[in-house]
Wavefront OBJ file of the C-alpha trace (Angstrom):
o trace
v 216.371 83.647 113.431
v 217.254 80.816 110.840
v 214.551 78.862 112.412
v 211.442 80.939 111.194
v 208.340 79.269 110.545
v 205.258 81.146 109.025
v 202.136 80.770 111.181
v 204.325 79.164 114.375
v 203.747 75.759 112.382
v 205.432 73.277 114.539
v 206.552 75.390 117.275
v 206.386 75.062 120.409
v 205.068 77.644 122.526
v 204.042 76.637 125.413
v 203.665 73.299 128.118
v 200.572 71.983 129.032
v 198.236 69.796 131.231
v 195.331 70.174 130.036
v 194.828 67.888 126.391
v 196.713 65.431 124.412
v 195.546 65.112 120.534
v 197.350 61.863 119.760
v 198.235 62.740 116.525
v 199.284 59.197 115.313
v 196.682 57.178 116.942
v 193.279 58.774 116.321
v 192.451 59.589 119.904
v 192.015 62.655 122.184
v 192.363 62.730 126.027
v 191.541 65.686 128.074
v 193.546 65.570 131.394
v 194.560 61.973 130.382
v 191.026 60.356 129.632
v 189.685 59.969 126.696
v 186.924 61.699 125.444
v 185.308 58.555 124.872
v 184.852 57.863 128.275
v 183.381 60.926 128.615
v 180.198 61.359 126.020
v 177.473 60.397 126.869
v 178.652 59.461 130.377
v 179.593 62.721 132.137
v 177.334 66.199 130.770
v 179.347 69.129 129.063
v 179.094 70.724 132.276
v 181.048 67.508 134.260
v 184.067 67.976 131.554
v 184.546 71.799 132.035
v 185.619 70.715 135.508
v 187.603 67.670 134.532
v 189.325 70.423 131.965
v 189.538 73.300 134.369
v 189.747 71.694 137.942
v 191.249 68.553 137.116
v 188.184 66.819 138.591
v 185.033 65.162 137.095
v 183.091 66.081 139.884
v 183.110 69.602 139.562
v 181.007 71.587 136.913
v 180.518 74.603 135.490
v 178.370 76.777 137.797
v 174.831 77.763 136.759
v 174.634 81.148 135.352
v 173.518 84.101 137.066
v 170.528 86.037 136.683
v 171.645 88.571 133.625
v 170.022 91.042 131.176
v 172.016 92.048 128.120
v 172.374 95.253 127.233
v 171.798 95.135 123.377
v 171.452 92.247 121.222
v 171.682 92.187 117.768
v 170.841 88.577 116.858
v 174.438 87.915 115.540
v 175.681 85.472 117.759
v 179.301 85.784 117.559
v 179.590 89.757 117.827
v 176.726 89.665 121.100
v 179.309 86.923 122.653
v 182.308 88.944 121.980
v 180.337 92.636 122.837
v 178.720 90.892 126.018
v 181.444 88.815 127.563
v 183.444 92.289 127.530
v 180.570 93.902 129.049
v 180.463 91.814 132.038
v 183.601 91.996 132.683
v 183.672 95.693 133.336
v 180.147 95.459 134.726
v 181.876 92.826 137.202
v 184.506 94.922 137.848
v 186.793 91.775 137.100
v 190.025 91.623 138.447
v 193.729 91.886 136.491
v 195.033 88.372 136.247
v 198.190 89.383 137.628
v 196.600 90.914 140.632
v 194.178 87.954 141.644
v 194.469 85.056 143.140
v 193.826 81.545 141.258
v 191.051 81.126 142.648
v 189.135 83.766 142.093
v 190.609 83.837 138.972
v 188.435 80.330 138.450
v 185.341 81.999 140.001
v 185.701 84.500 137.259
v 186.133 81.966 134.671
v 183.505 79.749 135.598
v 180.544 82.960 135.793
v 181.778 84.072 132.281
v 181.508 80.432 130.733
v 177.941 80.269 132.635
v 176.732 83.163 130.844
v 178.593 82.775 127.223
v 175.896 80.273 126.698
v 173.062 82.563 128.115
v 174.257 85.069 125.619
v 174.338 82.708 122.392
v 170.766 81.539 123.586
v 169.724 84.842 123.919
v 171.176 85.963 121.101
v 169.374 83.522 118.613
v 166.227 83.593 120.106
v 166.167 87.076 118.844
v 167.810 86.136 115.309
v 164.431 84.120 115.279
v 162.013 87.020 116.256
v 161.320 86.074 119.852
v 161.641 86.783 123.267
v 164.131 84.264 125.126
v 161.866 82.326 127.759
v 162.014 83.188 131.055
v 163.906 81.923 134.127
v 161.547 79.686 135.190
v 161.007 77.723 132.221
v 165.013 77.394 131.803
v 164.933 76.105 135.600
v 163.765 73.354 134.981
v 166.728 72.097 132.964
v 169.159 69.608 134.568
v 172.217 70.267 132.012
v 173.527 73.092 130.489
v 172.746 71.510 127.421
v 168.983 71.211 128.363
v 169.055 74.638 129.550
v 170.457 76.304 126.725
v 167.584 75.354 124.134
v 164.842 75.841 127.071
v 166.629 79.711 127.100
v 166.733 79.748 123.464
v 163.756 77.729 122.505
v 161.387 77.977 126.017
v 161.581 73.740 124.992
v 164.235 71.211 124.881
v 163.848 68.133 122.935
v 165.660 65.366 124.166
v 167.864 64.694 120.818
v 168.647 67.947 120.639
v 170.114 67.778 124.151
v 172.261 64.855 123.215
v 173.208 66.111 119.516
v 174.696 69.268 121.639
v 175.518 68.128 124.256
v 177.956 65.444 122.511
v 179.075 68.631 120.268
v 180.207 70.456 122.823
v 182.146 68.152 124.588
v 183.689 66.961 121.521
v 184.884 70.253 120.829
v 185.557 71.419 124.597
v 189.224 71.320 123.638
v 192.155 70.753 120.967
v 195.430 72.472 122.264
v 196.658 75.295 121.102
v 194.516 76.358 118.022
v 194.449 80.066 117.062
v 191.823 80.898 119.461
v 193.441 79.246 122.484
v 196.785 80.860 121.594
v 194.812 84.022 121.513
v 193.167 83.787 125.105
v 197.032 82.475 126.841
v 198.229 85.762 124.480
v 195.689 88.076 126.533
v 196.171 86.283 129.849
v 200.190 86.458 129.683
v 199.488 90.252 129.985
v 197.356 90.235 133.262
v 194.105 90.975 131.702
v 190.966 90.180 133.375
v 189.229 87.216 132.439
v 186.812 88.848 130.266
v 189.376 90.420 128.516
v 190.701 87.052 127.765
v 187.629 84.938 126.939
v 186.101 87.613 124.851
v 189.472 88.012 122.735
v 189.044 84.267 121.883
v 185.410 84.898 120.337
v 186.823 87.521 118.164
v 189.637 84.933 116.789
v 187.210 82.357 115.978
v 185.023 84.551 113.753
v 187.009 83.944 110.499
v 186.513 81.180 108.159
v 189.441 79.322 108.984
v 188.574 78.296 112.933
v 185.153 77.178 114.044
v 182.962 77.896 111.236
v 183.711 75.177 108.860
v 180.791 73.087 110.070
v 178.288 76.350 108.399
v 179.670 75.223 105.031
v 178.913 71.589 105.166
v 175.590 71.525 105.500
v 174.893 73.463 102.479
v 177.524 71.433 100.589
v 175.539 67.786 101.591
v 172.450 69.691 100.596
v 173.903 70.359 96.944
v 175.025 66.487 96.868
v 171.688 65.258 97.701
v 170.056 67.376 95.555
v 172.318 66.713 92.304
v 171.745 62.550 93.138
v 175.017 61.520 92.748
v 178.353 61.986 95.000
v 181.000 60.944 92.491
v 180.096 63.515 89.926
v 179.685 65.938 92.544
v 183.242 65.361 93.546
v 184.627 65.291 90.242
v 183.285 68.094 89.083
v 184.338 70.159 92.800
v 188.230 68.854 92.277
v 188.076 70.189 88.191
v 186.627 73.708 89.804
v 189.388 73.527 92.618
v 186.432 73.887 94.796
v 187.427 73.452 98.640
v 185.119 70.135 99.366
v 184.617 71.352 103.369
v 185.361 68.406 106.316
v 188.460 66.651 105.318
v 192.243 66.936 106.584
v 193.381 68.096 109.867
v 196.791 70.118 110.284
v 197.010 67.837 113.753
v 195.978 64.119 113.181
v 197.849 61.784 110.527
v 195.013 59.105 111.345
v 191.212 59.672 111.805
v 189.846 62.616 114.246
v 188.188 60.649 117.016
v 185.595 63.653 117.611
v 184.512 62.577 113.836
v 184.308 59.314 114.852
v 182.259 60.039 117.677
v 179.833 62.694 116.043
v 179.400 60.203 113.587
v 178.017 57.272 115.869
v 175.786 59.683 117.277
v 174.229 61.570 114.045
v 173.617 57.681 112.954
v 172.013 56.986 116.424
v 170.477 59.960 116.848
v 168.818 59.504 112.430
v 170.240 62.880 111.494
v 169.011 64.438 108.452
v 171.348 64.120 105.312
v 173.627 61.409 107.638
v 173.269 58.731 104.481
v 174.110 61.554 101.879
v 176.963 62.418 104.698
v 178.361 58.462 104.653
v 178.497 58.245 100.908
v 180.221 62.071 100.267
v 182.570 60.780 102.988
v 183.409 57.736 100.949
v 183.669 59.207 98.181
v 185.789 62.351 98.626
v 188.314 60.672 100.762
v 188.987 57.752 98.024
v 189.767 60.844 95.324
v 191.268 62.932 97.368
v 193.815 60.176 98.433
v 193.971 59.306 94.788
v 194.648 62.976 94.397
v 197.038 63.222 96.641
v 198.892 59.981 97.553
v 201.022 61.228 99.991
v 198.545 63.215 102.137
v 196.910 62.056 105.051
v 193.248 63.054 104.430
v 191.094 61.991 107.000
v 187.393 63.193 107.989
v 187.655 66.071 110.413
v 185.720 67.247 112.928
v 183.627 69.756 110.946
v 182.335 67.176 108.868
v 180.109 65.394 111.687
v 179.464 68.380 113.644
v 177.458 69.835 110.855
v 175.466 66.958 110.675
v 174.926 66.873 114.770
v 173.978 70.206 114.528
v 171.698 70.020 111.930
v 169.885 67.335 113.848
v 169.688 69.471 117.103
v 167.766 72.160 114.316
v 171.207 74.669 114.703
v 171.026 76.774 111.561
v 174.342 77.322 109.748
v 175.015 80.791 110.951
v 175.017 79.751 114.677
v 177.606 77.740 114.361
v 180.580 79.567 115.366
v 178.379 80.904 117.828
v 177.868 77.221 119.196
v 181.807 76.308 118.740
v 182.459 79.397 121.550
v 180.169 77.755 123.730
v 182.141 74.230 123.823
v 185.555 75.962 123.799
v 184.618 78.138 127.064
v 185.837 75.343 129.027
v 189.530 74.666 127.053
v 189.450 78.680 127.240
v 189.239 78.709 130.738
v 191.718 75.883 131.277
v 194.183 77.401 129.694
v 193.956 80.966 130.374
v 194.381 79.568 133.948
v 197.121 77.635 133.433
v 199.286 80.528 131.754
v 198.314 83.013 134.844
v 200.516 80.496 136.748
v 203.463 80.428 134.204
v 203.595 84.386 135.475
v 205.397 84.438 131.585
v 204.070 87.251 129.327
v 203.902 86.283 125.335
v 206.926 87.868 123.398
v 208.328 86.292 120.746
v 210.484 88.301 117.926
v 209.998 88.863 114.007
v 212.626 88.400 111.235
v 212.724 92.252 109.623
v 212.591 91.806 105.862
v 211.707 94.754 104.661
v 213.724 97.402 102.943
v 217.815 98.622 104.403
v 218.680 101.997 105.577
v 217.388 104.347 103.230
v 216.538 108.456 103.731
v 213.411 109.682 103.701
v 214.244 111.355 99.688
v 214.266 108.179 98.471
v 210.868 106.663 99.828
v 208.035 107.463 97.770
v 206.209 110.450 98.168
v 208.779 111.678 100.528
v 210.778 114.673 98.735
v 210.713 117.648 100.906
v 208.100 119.814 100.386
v 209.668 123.137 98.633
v 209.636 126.138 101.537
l 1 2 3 4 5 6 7 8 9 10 11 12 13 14 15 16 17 18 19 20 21 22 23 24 25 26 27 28 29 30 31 32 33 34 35 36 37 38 39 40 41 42 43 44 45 46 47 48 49 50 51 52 53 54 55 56 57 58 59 60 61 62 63 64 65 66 67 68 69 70 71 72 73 74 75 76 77 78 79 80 81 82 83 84 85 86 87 88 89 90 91 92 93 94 95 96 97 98 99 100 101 102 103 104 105 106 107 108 109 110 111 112 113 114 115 116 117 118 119 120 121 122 123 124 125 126 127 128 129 130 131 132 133 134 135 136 137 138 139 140 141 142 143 144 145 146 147 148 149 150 151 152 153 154 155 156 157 158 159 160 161 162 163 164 165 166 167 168 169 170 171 172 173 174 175 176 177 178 179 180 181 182 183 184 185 186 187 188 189 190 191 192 193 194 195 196 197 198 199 200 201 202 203 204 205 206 207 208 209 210 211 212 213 214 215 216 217 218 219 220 221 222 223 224 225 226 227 228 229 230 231 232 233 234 235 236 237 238 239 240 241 242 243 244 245 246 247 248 249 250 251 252 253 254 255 256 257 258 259 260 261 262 263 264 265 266 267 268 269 270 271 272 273 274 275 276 277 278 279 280 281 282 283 284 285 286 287 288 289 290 291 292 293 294 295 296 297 298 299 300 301 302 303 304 305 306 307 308 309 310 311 312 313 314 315 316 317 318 319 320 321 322 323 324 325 326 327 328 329 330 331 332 333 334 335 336 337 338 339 340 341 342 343 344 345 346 347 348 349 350 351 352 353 354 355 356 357 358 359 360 361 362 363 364 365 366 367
């Protein structure tokens, strides 16, 4: 027990297939190819497969006709309520009572209709009905699809913005919400059970919502007129300046490379005031901290995608799920085959052998 590390930092837990953040290099391969080859080349749809089945011609199946019970216009809590729902509407099997194939069926009708939810969802954060099935059927990617649900239109720019998003973010190893599906699936859950687990450990601050703080942060830059003040007067607050450093990559995140070249292609909103915070922070933070590899991350860009697609700040952890259904599903298939439940032990620290007498509060009550 000499070998305790808070948070699991470093440790590993488990073997995989399915991703390889190269954490020297600046690159990330899903299933061996990198996710360069992939945007912009193969639809989000095309990579769930490549992530899941191993095969680039596979996809994530269309989603079924649904109605949700109750929406309440917060994205992430409908997701999490909802995927739940299904699951016992479905009558999903145990994990450790199906086979791996059905097991994938399961996966791939849950994924389907995560995004149907999140549409749904917003459109009724935004006052509206979400169109109906035949508007949405005339989308030819889920991307497309998912604003037609959400919007009853899809401009093409917004397709790409999230389209590239979500395959950018599709996957990244064993992050707190991964850990937290393989957790659920080691015990034979269902699917749902699993997927819907996930949702719940994204909602905090610290996993998938950083991009709903950047936005408003390049909003205050622009506004003030000028990034170096704006920095040096975040650093002498201690002010968190939201986008840079990665606990994984000692060189640049490729997704922020990526989201990058296609906020500047796509003529993002705040993408110049983006470029010159960028330069800016990283040149004091390094001067700030000389020994730190402080890189862009992949927040940084994906706020600025977003934004272009029109995806209010609020949505976005709600969008994050979406991309992350297909790593999800990977993995939560992958440790149904290790057959290997999730048990590992805790250094006690706490206080020796003591009686009851001597805790407070805990003299014995007079008879």
């Amino acid at each position: 027990m000499n070998d305790f590390k808070a948070g699991l930092e470093g440790v590993v837990a488990v073997e995989t297939e399915i991703a390889e953040p190269d954490r020297e290099g600046g690159q990330l391969r899903y299933r061996g190819v990198d996710i360069e080859e992939l945007v912009g080349h193969h639809p989000y749809e095309n990579v769930w497969g490549l992530l899941v089945d191993d095969d680039l011609g596979s996809r994530m199946p269309d989603p079924e006709p649904y109605e949700p019970a109750r929406l309440t216009g917060h994205a992430p809590a409908d997701l999490q309520a909802e995927t739940g729902r299904l699951a016992g509407q479905w009558k999903l099997g145990k994990l450790s009572e199906i086979s791996d194939e059905q097991a994938r069926e399961d996966l791939g009708r849950l994924s389907a209709l995560m995004m149907e939810i999140v549409a749904r969802s917003a459109a009724f954060a935004d006052g509206r009905e979400a169109a109906p099935d035949d508007v949405v059927a005339g989308g030819t990617t889920a991307a497309e699809r998912f604003l037609l649900r959400w919007r009853g239109e899809a401009d093409p720019k917004h397709v790409k913005a999230i389209d590239t998003y979500w395959i950018c973010t599709a996957e990244h190893g064993l992050n707190a919400s991964t850990f937290t599906a393989r957790v659920v699936a080691s015990t034979g859950a269902d699917c749902g059970a699993a997927l819907s687990s996930a949702v719940g450990a994204l909602s905090g601050p610290l996993h998938g919502g950083a991009p709903a703080y950047v936005k408003p942060m390049l909003e205050e830059v622009a506004a003030t007129g000028d990034a170096e003040q704006w920095v040096r007067d975040a650093l002498a607050s201690h002010k968190r300046i939201m986008g840079f450093g990665h606990r994984i990559y000692r060189a640049e995140d490729p997704r922020s490379r990526l989201l990058k070249r296609v906020a500047k292609e796509l003529g993002a909103p705040n993408v110049e005031v983006a470029e010159e915070l960028e330069q800016v922070a990283l040149k004091a933070l390094q001067e700030r901290s000389p020994d730190r590899v402080l890189a862009t991350n992949v927040e940084y860009y994906s706020a600025v995608v977003l934004d272009s697609a029109e995806i209010p700040p609020p949505l976005a952890p709600a969008m994050f799920a979406c991309s992350r259904v297909a790593g999800w599903s990977a993995h939560i298939l992958e440790q149904k085959r290790t057959g290997r439940l999730f048990r590992p032990s805790a250094q006690y620290v706490g206080p020796p052998s003591r009686p009851a007498s001597e805790v407070r509060g805990g003299a014995p009550v007079p008879s």
